[in-house]
MOPAC internal coordinates of N, CA, C and O (Angstrom, degrees):
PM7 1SCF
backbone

  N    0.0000 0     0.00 0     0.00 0    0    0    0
  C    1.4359 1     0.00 0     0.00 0    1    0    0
  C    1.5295 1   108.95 1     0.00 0    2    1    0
  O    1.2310 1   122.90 1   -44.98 1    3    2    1
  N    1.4678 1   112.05 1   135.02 1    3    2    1
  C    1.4858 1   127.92 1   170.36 1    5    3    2
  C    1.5633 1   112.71 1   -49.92 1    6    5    3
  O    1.2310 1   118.36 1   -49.39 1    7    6    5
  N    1.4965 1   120.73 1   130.61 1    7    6    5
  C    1.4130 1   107.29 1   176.05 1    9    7    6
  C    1.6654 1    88.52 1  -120.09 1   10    9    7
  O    1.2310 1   119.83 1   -46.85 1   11   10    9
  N    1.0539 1   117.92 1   133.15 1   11   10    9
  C    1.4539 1   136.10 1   150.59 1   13   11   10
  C    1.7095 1   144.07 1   -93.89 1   14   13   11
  O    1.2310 1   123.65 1   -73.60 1   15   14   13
  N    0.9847 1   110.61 1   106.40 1   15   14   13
  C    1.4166 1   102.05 1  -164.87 1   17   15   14
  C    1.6924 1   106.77 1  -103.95 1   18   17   15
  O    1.2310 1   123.92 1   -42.21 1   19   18   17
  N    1.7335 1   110.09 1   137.79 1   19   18   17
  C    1.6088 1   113.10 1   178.21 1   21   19   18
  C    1.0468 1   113.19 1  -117.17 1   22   21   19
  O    1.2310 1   112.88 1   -62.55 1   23   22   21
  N    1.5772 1   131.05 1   117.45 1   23   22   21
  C    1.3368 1   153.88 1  -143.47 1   25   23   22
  C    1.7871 1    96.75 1  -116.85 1   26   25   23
  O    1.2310 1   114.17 1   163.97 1   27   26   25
  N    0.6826 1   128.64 1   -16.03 1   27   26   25
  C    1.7088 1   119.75 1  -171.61 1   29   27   26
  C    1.8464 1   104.56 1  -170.87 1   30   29   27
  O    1.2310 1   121.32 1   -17.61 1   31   30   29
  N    1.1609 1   115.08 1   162.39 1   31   30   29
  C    1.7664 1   115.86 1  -162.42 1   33   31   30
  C    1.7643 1    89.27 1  -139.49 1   34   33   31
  O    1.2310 1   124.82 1   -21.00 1   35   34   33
  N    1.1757 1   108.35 1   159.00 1   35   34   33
  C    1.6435 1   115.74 1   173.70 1   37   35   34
  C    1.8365 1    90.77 1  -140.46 1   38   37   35
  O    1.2310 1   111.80 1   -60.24 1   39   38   37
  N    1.5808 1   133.07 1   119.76 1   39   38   37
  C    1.2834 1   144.59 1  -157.50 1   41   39   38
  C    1.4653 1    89.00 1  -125.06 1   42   41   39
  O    1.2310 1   129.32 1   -39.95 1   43   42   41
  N    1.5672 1    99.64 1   140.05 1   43   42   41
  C    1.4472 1   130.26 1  -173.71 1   45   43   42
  C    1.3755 1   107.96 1   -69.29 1   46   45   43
  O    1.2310 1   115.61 1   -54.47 1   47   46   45
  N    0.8141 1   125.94 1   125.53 1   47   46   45
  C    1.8329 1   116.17 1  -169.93 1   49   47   46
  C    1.4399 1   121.93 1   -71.21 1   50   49   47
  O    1.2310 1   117.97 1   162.42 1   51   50   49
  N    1.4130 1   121.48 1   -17.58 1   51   50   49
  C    1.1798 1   140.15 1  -173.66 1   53   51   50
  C    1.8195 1   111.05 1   -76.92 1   54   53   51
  O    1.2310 1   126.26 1   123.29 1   55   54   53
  N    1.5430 1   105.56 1   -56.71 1   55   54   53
  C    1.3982 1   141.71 1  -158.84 1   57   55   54
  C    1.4084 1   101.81 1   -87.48 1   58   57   55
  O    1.2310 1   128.85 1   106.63 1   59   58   57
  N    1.1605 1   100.55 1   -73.37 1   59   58   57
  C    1.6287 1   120.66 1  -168.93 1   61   59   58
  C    1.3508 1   110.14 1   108.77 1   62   61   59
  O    1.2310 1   119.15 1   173.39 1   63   62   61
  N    1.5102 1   119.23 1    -6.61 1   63   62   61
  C    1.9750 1   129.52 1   176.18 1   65   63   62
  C    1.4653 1    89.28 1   -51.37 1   66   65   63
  O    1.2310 1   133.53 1   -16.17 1   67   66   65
  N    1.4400 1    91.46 1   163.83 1   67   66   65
  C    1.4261 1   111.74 1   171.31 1   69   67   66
  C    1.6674 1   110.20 1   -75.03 1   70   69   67
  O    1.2310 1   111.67 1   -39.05 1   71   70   69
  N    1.4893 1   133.30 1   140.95 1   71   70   69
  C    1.1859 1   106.86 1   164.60 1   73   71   70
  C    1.2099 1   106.78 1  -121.02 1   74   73   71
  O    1.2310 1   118.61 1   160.14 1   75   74   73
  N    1.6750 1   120.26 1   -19.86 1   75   74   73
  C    1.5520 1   104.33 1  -172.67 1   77   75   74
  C    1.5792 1    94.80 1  -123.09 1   78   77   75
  O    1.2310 1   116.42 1     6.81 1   79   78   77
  N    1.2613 1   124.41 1  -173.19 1   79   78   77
  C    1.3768 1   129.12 1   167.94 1   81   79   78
  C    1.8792 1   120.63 1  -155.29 1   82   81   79
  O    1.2310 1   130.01 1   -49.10 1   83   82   81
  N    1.4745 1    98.31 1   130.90 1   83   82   81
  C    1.8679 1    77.38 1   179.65 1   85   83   82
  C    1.8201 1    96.92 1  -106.93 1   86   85   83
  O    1.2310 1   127.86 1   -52.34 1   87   86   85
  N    1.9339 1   102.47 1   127.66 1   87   86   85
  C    1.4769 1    96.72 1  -164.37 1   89   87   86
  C    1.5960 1    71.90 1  -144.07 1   90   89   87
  O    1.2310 1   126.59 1   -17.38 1   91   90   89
  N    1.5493 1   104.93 1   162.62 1   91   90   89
  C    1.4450 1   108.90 1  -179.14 1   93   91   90
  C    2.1976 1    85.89 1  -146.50 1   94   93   91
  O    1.2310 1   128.44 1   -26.24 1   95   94   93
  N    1.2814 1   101.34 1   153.76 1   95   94   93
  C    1.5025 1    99.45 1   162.64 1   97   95   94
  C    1.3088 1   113.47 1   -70.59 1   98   97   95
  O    1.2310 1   127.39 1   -20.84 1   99   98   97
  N    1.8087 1   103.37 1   159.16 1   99   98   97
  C    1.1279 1   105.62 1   171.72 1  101   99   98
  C    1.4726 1    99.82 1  -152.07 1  102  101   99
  O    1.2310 1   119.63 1    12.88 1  103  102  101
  N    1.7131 1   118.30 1  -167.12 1  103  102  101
  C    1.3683 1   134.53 1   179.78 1  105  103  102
  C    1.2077 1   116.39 1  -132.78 1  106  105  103
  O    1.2310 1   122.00 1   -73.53 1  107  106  105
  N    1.8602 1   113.78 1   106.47 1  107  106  105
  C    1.6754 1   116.17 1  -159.43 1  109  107  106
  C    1.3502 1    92.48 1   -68.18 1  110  109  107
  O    1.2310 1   131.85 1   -26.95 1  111  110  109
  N    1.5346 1    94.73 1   153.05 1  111  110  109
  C    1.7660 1   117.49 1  -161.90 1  113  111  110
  C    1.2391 1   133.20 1    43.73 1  114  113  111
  O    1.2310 1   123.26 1  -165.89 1  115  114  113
  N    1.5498 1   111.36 1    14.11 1  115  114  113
  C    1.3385 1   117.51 1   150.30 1  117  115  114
  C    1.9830 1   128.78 1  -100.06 1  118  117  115
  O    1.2310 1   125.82 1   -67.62 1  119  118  117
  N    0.8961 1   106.42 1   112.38 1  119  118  117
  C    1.6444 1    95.36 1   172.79 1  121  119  118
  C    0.9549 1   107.05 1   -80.84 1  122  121  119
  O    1.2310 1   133.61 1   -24.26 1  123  122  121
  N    1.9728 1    91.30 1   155.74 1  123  122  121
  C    1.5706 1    93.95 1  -173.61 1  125  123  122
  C    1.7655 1    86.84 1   115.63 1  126  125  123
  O    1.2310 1   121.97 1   -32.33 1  127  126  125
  N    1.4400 1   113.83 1   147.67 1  127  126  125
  C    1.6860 1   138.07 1   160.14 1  129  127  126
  C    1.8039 1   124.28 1   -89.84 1  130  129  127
  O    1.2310 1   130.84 1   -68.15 1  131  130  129
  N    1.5127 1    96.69 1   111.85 1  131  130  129
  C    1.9465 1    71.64 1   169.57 1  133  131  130
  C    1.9077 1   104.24 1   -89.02 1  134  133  131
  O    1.2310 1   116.51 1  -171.79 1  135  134  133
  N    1.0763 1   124.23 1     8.21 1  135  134  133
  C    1.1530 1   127.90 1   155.92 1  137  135  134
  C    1.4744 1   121.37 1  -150.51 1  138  137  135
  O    1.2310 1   119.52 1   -54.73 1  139  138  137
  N    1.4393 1   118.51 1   125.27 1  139  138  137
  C    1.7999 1   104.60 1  -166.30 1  141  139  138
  C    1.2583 1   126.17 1   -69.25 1  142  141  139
  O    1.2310 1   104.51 1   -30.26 1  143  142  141
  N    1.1338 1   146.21 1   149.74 1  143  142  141
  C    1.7724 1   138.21 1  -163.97 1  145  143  142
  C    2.0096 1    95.79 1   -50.55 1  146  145  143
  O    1.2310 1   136.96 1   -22.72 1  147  146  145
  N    0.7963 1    84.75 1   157.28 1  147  146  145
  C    1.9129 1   111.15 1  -178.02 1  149  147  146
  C    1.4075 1    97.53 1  -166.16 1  150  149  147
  O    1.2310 1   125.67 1   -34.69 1  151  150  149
  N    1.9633 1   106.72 1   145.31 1  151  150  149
  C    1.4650 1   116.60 1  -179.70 1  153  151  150
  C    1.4301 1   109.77 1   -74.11 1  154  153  151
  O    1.2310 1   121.31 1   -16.37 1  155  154  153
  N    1.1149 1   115.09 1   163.63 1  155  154  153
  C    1.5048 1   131.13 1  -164.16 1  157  155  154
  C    1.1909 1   100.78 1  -171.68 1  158  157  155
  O    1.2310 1   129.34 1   -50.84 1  159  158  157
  N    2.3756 1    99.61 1   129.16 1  159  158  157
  C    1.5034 1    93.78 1   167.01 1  161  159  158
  C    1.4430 1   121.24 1   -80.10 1  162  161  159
  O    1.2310 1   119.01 1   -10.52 1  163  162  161
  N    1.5598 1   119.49 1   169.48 1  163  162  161
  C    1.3451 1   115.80 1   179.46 1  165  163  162
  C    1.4229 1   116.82 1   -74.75 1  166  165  163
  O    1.2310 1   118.03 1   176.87 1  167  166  165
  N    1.2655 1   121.37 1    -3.13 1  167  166  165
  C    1.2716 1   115.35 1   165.66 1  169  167  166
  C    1.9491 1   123.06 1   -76.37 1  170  169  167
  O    1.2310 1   129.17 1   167.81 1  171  170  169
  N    1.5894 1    99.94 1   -12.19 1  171  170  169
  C    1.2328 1   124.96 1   158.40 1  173  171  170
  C    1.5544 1   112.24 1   -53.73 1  174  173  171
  O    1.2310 1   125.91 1   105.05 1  175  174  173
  N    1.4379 1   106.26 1   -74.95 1  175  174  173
  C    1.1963 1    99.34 1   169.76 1  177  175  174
  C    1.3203 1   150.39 1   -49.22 1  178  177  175
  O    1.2310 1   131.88 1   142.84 1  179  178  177
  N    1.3772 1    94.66 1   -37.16 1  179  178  177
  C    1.4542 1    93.31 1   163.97 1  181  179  178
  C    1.3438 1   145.14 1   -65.03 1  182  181  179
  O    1.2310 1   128.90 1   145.68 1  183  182  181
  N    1.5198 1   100.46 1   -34.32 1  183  182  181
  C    1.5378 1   129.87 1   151.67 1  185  183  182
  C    1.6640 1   117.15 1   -32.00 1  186  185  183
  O    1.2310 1   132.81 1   143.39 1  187  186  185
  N    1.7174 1    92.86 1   -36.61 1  187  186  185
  C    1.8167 1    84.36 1  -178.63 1  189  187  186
  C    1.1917 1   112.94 1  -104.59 1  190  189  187
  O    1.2310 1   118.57 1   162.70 1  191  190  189
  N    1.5599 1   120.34 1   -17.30 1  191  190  189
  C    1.2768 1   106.78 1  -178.40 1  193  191  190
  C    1.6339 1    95.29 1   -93.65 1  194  193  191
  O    1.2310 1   108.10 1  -156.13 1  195  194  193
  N    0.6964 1   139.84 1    23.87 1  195  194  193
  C    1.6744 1   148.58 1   130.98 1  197  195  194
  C    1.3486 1   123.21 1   -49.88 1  198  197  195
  O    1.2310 1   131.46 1   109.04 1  199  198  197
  N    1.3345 1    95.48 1   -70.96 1  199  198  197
  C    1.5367 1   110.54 1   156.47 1  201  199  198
  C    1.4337 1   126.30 1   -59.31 1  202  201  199
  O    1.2310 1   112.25 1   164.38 1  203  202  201
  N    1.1707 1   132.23 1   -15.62 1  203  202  201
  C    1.4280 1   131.53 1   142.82 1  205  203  202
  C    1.8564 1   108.58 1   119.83 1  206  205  203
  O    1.2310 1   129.02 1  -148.80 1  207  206  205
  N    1.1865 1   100.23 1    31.20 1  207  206  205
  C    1.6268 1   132.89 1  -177.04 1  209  207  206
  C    1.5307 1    93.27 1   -72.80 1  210  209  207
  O    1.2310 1   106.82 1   -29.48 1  211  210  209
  N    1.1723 1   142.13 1   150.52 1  211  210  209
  C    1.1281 1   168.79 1  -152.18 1  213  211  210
  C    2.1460 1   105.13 1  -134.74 1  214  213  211
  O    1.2310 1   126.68 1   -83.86 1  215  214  213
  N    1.6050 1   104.77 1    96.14 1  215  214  213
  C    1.5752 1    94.22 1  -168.98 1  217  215  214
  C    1.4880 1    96.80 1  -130.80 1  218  217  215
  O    1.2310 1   121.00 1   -38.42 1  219  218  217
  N    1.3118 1   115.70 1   141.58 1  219  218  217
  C    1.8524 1   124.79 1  -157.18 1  221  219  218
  C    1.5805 1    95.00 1  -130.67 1  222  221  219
  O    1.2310 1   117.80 1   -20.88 1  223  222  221
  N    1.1839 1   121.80 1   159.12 1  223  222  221
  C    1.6100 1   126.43 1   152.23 1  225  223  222
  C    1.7557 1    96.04 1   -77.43 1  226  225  223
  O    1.2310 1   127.69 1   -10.91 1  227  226  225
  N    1.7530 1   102.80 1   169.09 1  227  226  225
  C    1.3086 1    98.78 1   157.03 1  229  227  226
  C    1.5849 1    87.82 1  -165.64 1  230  229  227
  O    1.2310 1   127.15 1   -30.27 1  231  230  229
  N    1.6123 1   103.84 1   149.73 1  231  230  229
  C    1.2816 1   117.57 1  -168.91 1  233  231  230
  C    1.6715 1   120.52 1  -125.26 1  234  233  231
  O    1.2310 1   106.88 1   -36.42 1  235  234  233
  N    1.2603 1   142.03 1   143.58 1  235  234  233
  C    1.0375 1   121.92 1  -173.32 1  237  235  234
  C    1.6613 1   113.68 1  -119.25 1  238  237  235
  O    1.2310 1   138.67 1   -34.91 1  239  238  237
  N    1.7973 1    81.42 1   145.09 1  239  238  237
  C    1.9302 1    97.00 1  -150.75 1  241  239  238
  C    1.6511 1    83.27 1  -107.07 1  242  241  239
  O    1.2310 1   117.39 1   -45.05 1  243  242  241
  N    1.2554 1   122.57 1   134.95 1  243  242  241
  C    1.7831 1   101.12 1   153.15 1  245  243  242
  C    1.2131 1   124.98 1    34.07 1  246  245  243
  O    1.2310 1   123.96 1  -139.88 1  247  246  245
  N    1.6009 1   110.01 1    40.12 1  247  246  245
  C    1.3484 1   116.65 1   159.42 1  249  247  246
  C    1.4700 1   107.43 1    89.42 1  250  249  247
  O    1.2310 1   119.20 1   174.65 1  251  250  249
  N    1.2188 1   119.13 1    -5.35 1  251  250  249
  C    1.3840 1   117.11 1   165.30 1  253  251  250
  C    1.3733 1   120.39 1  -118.20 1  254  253  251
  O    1.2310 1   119.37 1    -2.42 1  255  254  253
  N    1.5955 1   118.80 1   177.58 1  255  254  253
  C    1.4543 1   106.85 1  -159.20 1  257  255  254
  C    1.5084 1    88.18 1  -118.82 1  258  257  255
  O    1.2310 1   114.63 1   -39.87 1  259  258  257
  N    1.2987 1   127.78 1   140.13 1  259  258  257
  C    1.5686 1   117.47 1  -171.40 1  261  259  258
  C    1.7170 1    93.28 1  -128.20 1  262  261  259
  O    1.2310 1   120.36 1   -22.44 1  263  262  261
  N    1.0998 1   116.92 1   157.56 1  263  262  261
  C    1.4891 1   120.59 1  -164.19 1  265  263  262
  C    1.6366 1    96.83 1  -104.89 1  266  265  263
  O    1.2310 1   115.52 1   -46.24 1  267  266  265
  N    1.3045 1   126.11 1   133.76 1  267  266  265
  C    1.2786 1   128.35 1   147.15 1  269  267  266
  C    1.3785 1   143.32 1  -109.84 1  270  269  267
  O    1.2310 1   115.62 1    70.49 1  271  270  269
  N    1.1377 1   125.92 1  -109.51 1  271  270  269
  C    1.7094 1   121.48 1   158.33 1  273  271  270
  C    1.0472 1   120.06 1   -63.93 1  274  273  271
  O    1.2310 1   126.08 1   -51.26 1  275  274  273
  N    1.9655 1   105.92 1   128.74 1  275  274  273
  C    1.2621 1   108.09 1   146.06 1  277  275  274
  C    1.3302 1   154.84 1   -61.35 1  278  277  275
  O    1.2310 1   111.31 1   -55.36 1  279  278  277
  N    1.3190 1   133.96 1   124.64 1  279  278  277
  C    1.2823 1   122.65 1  -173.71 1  281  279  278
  C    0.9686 1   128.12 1  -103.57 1  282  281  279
  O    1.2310 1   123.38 1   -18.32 1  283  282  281
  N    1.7998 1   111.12 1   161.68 1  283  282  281
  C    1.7640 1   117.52 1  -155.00 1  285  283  282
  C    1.6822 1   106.94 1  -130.52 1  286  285  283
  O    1.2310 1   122.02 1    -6.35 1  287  286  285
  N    1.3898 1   113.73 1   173.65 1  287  286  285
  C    1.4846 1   116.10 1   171.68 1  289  287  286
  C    1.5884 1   111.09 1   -92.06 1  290  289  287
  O    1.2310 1   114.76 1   -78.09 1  291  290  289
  N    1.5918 1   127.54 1   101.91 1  291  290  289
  C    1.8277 1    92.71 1   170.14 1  293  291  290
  C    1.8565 1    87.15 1  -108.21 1  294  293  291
  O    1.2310 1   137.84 1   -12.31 1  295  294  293
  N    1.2235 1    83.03 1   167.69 1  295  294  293
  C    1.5538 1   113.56 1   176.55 1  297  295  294
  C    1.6480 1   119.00 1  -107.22 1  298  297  295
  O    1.2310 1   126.65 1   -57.61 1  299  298  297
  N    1.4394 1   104.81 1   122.39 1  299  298  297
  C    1.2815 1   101.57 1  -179.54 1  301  299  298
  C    2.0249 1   134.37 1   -89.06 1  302  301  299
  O    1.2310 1   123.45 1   -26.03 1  303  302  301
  N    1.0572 1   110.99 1   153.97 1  303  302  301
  C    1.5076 1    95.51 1  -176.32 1  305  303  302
  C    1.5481 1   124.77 1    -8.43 1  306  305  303
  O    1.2310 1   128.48 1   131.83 1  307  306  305
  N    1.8650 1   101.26 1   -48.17 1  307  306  305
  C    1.4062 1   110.52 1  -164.19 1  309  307  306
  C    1.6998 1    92.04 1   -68.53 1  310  309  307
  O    1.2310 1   123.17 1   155.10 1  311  310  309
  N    1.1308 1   111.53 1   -24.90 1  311  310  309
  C    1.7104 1   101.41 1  -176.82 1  313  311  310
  C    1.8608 1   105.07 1    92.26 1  314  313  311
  O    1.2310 1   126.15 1  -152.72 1  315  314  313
  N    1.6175 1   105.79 1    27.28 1  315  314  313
  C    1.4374 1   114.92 1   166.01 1  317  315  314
  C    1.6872 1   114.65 1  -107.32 1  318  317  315
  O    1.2310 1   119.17 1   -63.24 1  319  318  317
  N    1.3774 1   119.19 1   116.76 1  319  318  317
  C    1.2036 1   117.48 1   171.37 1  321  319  318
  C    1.4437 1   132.26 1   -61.55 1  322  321  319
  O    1.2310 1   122.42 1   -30.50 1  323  322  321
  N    1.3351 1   112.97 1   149.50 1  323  322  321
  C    1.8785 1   117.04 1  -161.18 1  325  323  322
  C    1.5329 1    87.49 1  -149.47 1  326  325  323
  O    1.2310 1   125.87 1   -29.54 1  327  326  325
  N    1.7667 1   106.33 1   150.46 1  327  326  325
  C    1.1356 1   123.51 1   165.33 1  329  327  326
  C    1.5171 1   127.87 1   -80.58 1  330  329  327
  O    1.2310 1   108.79 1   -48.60 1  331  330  329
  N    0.9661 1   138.58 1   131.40 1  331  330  329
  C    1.7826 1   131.40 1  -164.64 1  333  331  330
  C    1.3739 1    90.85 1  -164.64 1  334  333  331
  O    1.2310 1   131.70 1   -30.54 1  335  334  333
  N    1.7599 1    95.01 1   149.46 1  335  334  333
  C    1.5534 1   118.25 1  -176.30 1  337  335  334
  C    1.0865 1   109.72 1   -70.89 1  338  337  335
  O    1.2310 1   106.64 1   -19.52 1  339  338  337
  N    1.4512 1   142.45 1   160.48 1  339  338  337
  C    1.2603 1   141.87 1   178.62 1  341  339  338
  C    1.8596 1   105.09 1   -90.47 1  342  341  339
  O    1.2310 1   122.90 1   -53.16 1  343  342  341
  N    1.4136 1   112.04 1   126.84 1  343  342  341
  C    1.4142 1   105.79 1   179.79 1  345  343  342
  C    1.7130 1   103.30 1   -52.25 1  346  345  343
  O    1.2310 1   129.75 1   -27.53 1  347  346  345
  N    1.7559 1    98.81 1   152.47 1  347  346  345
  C    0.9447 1   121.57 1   155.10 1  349  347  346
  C    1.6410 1   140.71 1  -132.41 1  350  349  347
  O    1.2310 1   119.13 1   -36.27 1  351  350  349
  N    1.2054 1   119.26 1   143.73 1  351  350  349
  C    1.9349 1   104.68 1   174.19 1  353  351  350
  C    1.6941 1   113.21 1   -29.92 1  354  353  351
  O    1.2310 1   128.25 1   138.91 1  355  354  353
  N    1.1393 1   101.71 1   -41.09 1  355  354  353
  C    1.8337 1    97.60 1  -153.76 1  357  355  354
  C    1.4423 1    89.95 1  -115.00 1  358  357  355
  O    1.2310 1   122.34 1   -54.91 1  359  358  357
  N    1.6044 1   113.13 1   125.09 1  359  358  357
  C    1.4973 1   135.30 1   158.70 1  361  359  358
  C    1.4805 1   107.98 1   -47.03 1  362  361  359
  O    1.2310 1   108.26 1   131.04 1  363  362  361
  N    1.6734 1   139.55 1   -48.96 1  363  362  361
  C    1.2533 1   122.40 1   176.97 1  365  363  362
  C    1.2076 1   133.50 1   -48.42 1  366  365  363
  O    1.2310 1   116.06 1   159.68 1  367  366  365
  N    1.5263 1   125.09 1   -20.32 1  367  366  365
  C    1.0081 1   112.02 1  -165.76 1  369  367  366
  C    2.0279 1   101.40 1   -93.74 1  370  369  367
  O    1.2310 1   135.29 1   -18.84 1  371  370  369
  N    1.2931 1    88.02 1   161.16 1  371  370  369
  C    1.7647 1   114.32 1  -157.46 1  373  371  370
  C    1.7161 1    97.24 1   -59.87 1  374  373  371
  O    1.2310 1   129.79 1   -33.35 1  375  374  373
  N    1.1346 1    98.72 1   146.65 1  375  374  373
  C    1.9187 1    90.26 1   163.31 1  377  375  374
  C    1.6716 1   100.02 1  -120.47 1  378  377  375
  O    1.2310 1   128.26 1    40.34 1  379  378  377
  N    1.4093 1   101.70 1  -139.66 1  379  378  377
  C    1.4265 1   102.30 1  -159.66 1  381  379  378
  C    1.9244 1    86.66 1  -115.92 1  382  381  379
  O    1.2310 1   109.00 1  -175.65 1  383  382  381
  N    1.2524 1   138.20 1     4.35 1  383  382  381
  C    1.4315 1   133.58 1   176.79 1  385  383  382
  C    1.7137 1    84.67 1  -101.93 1  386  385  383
  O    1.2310 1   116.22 1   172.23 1  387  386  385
  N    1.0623 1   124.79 1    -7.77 1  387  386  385
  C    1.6526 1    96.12 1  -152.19 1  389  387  386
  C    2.1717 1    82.74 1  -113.96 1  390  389  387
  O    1.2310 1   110.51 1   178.14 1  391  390  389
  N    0.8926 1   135.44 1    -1.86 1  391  390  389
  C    1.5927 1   153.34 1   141.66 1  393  391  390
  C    1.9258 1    83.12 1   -27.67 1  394  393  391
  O    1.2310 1   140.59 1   -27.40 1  395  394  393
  N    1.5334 1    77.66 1   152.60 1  395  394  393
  C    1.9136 1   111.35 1   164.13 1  397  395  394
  C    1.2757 1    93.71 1   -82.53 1  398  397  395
  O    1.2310 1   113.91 1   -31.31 1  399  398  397
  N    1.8565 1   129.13 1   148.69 1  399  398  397
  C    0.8883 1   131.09 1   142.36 1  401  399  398
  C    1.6274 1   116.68 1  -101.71 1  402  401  399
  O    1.2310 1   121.76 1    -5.20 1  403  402  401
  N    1.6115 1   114.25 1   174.80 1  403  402  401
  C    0.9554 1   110.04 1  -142.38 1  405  403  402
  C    1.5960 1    81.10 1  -155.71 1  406  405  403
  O    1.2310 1   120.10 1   180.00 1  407  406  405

C-alpha cells in the first residue's frame, strides 16, 4: 500500500476546505522521500485514498519531518467530498488545519 505524506495545505477562501496540498510519497520509518512533496488538488487526494492509498499529515520538529494524523474523506450534507484528519485519543497530534499553508 501507497503511503502519502501532506506537508503544507492551500484553503479555499470561501469554505476554509482544503483545496490544494503539497504531499510527496514516502516509506513509514524511513527518512528520506521516494518522491519529494509536489502540489496536488484535493480532489487528487481523495481519489487515492479511495483507491486505498495510505495519506498522513507530517510536521517538522528540529529539522525532521515526524508523521501524525491520518487522513480521511467525509462527505458533507451537500454530498461534496473534503479532506479531514482522522480523530484521535490525543489532542497533540497535528491535523491537516494546523499544517503550513502555502
Amino acid at each position: 500500500m501507497s503511503l502519502y505524506v501532506i506537508v503544507a495545505v492551500r484553503k479555499e477562501a470561501g469554505s476554509g476546505h482544503i483545496a490544494y496540498v503539497r504531499w510527496g510519497q514516502a516509506v513509514r520509518g524511513v527518512p528520506g522521500w521516494i518522491s519529494e512533496p509536489t502540489t496536488a488538488a484535493a480532489s487528487e487526494v481523495i481519489e487515492l485514498i479511495k483507491d486505498g492509498a495510505e495519506v498522513e499529515t507530517a510536521i517538522s520538529v528540529d529539522g525532521l519531518t515526524v508523521a501524525s494524523r491520518a487522513v480521511r474523506v467525509l462527505v458533507d450534507t451537500g454530498g461534496r467530498e473534503h479532506l479531514a484528519s482522522v480523530p484521535v485519543p490525543s489532542s497533540t497530534l497535528h491535523t491537516l488545519f494546523d499544517l503550513p499553508e502555502f
